[in-house]
Each structure stands twice: as C-alpha cells, then as structure tokens.
matplotlib code that plots the C-alpha trace (Angstrom):
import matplotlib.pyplot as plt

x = [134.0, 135.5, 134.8, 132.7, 130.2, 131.3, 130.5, 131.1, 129.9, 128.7, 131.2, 131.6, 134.5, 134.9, 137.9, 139.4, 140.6, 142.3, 142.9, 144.9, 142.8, 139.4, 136.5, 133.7, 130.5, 129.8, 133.1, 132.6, 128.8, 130.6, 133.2, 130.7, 128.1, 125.2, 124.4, 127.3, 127.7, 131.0, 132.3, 135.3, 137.9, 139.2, 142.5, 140.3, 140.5, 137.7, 135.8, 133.0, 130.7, 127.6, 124.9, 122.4, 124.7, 123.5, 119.8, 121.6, 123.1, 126.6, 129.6, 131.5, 134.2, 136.8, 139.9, 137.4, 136.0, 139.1, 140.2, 136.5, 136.3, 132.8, 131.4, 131.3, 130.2, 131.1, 133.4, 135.1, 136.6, 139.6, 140.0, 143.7, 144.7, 143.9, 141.5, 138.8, 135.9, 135.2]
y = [68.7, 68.0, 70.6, 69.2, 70.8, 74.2, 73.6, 72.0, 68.5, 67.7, 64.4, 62.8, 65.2, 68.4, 70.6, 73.8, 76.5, 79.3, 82.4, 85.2, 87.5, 88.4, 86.4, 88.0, 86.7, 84.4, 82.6, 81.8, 80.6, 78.5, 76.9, 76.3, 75.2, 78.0, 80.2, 81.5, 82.2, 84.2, 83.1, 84.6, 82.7, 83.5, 84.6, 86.9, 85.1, 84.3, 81.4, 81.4, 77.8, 76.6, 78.3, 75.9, 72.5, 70.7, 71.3, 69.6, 66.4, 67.8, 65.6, 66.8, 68.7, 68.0, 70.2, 73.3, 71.6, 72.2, 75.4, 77.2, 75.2, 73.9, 71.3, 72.6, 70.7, 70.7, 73.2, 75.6, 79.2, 80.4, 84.1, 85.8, 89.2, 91.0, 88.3, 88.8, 90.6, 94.2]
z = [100.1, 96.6, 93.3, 90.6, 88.5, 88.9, 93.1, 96.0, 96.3, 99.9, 101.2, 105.1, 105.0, 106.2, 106.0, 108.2, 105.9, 106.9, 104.3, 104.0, 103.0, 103.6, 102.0, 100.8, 102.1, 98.4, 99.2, 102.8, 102.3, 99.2, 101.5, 104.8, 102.3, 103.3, 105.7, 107.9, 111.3, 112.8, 116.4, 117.4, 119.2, 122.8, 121.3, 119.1, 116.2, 113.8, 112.3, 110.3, 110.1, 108.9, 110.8, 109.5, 109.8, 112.9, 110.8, 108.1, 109.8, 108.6, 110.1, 113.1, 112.9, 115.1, 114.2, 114.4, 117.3, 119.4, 117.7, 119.3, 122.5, 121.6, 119.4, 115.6, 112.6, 109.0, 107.0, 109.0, 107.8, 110.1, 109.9, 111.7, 111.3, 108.3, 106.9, 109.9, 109.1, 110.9]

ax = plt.figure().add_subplot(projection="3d")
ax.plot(x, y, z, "-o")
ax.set_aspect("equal")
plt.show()
C-alpha cells in the first residue's frame, strides 16, 4: 500500500505492521483496507486482517502467513501487549 490522495492506494504489496498502541477500529480498517477480522495467535498475540480479502483477490501474505499458522492475505495488523484489543 502507498499514501496518495489523502488514502491508501491498493498495490501487489502488502505489509505487516505492528503498533504500540492500540488502534482504533478507523485505523485498522484503514491499514487492512476494509472490514477487519481479529485472530489471535497461539502465543496470544493479536492480528487483525482483511475479513473480506480472499473476496477481493488481495495478494498473499506470507510474513502474516507464518506469523498465524494459516494462509492470510493482504495487510496484516500485529497487536502485543498493551496494543491488543480487550
């Protein structure tokens, strides 16, 4: 994804960002490009992806991939500690 226009521009990218703090629901649906969907990890970590992006033909995802032990596609939102949502 690159910025442009005030958004994010869809690109055959995709990108595994992990934050400090916790994301409010507009930034994660602005980073995973729509709907999200939270899976947490077996080491009870969180990731929130694209609930919508195998509908979408978004490109695989192969850091995030490994990460959730299962095959994830486009952007990917890591959430440790005090970022995870309750």
């Amino acid at each position: 994804m690159t910025e442009g226009n005030g958004g994010l521009i869809p690109t055959r990218f995709v990108v595994l960002v992990e934050l400090e703090d916790r994301p409010s629901l507009e930034t994660a649906q602005g980073i995973v490009g729509g709907w999200v969907e939270m899976l947490t990890l077996a080491n009870g970590d969180q990731m929130l992806v694209n609930e919508e992006g195998r509908i979408h033909n978004l490109p695989h995802n192969p850091i995030a991939s490994a990460l959730a032990g299962r095959n994830l596609v486009g952007n990917a939102v890591l959430l440790k500690g005090e970022a995870r949502w309750d």
